[in-house]
N, C-alpha and C positions, 0 to 999 in steps of 0.2 A: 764675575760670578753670575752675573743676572744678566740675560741677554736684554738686545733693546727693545724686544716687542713686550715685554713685561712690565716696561718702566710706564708709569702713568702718564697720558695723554696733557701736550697743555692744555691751558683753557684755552678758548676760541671766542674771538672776541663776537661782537653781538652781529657786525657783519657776517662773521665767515660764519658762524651758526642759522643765520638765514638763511644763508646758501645753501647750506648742509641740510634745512631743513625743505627748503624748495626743490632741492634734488631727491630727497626722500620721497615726497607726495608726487613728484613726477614719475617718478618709477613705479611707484605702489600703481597709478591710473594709466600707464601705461599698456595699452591695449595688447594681450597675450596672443600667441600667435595661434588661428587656428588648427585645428584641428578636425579631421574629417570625423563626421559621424555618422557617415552611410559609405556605401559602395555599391557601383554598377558593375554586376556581372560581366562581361562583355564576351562571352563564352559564347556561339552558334547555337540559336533553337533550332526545335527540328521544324524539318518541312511542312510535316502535317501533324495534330492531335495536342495532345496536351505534354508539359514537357516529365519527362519521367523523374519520378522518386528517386531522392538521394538518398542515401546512408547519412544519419545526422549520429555522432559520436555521443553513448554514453549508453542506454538500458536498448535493445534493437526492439522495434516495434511488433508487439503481439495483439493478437485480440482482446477482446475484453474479460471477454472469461478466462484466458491465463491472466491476466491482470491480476484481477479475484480470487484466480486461486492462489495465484504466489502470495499475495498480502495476507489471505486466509494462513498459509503455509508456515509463512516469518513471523504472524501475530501468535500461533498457536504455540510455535517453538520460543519466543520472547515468554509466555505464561508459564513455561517447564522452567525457566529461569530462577523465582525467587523459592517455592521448593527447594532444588537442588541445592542453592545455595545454603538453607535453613539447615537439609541435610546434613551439608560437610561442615558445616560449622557446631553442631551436635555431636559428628563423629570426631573432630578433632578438639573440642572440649572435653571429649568424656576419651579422648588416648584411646579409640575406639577403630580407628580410619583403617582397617583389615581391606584389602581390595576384594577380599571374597564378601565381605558384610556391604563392601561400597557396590559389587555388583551387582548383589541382591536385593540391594534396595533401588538401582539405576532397572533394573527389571521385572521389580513387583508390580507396576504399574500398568504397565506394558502388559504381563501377564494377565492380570485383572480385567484390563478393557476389552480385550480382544474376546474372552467370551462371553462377556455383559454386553456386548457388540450383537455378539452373535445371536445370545437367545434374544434380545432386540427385535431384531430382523425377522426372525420365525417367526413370535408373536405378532408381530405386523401381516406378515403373511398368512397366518393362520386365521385369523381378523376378517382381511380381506375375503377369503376362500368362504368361509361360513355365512350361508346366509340370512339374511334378516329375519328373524321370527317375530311377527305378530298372533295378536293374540286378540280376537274380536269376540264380543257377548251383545246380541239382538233377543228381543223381546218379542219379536214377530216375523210372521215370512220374509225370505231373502233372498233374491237372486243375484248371483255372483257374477263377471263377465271377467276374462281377461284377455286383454287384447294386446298384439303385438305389430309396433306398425316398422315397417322398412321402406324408407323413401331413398331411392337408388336413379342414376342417371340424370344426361341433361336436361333432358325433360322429365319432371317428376313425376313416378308413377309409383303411386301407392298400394302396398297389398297387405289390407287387414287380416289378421288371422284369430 
């Protein structure tokens, strides 16, 4: 019914448990076998300069400004996430989730920025374009000068106007 590896072990007399246990602590400190943990390339450099750029496997190397943009990119799309979510869990609470009401709410936003965007811009530019108006009150004679200066060349040569 019961094979022999299930039958219980005899006891071991206080010898053979010695043994048993002096072979135990010898293997436990028995020194494991290395293991390399570097490696020399042995591949030909070149003759002259410095040895050229690999491909190293995983994101390909860009500048830093795509860096910045891409993070700017993936963080801005990560913040349209819990929105949305809020959304369809409103729409599907209220039996509401119409793809035409789901479109129109995935493009109000979109609609919205783009010419809050826009008059943005103008107003910046408009700003910019307009010049400074001052406004001076003297109590006595004034003479005004206005000068413009343009220092141009390797040798600098000034011409007041």
């Amino acid at each position: 019914m019961h094979s022999d590896t299930t039958r219980p072990a005899a006891a071991m007399t206080d010898d053979q448990a010695a043994t048993e246990a002096a072979r135990i602590i010898a293997d436990a400190y028995r020194p494991v076998p290395a293991v390399p943990t570097s490696y020399r390339d042995t591949s030909p450099l070149p003759s002259h300069g410095d040895m050229p750029p690999v491909v190293q496997p995983g994101v390909p190397p860009m500048s830093q400004r795509a860096v910045d943009a891409g993070r700017l990119m993936l963080t801005a799309g990560l913040a349209t996430v819990p929105p949305g979510l809020i959304a369809i869990g409103v729409l599907i609470a209220s039996r509401q989730a119409d793809p035409t009401v789901i479109g129109m709410i995935c493009a109000a936003p979109a609609a919205v920025a783009v010419p809050v965007l826009a008059l943005a811009r103008l107003f910046s530019r408009v700003a910019e374009a307009a010049p400074d108006e001052h406004h001076h009150h003297y109590s006595g004679p004034v003479r005004q000068e206005h000068t413009t200066t343009h220092t141009r060349g390797i040798f600098a040569r000034t011409d007041n106007h």
